[in-house]
C-alpha positions in Angstrom: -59.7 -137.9 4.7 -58.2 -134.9 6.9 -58.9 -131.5 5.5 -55.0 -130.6 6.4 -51.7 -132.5 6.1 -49.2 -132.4 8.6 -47.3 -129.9 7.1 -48.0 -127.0 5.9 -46.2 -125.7 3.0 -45.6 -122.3 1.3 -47.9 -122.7 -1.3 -50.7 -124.0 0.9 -49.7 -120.3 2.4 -49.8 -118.0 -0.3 -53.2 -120.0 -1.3 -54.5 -118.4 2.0 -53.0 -115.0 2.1 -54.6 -115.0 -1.8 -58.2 -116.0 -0.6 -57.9 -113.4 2.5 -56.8 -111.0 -0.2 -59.9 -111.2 -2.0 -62.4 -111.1 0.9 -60.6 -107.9 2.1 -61.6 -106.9 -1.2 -65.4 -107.8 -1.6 -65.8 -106.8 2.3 -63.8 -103.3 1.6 -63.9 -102.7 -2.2 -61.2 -99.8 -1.2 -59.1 -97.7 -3.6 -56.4 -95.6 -2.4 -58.2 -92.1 -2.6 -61.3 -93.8 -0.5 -58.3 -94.4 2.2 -56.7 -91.4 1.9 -60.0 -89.7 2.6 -61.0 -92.3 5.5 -57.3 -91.6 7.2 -58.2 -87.9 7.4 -61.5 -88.8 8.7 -59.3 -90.4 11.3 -56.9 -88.0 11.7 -59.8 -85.4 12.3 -61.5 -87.5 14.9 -58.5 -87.6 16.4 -58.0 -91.5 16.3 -61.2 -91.6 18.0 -64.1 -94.2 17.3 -66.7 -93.1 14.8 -70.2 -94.4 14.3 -69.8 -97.9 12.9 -71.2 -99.8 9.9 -70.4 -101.7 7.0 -72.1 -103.2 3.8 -71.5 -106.9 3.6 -71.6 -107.5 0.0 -73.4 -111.1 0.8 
């Protein structure tokens, strides 16, 4: 049995955007006044590329 039809439908799509959703969420755990303050952090760089890292939460 094939994983995927043929066709996909708009359910089969929202299913996805739903899962991506949620691990956004467990990757990011963001709430607006954590973005807020990361945009300025942005802004104050100038756009340009801080140090990077991130806490997988797996």
């Amino acid at each position: 049995m094939r994983s995927h039809e043929d066709v996909l439908r708009v359910p089969d799509v929202l299913d996805g955007v739903e899962f991506l959703d949620q691990a956004l969420f467990l990757i990011y755990d963001t709430n607006p006044d954590d973005m807020k303050k990361r945009a300025s952090e942005v802004t104050a760089r100038q756009g340009r590329p801080g140090t990077f890292s991130i806490k997988v939460p797996f």
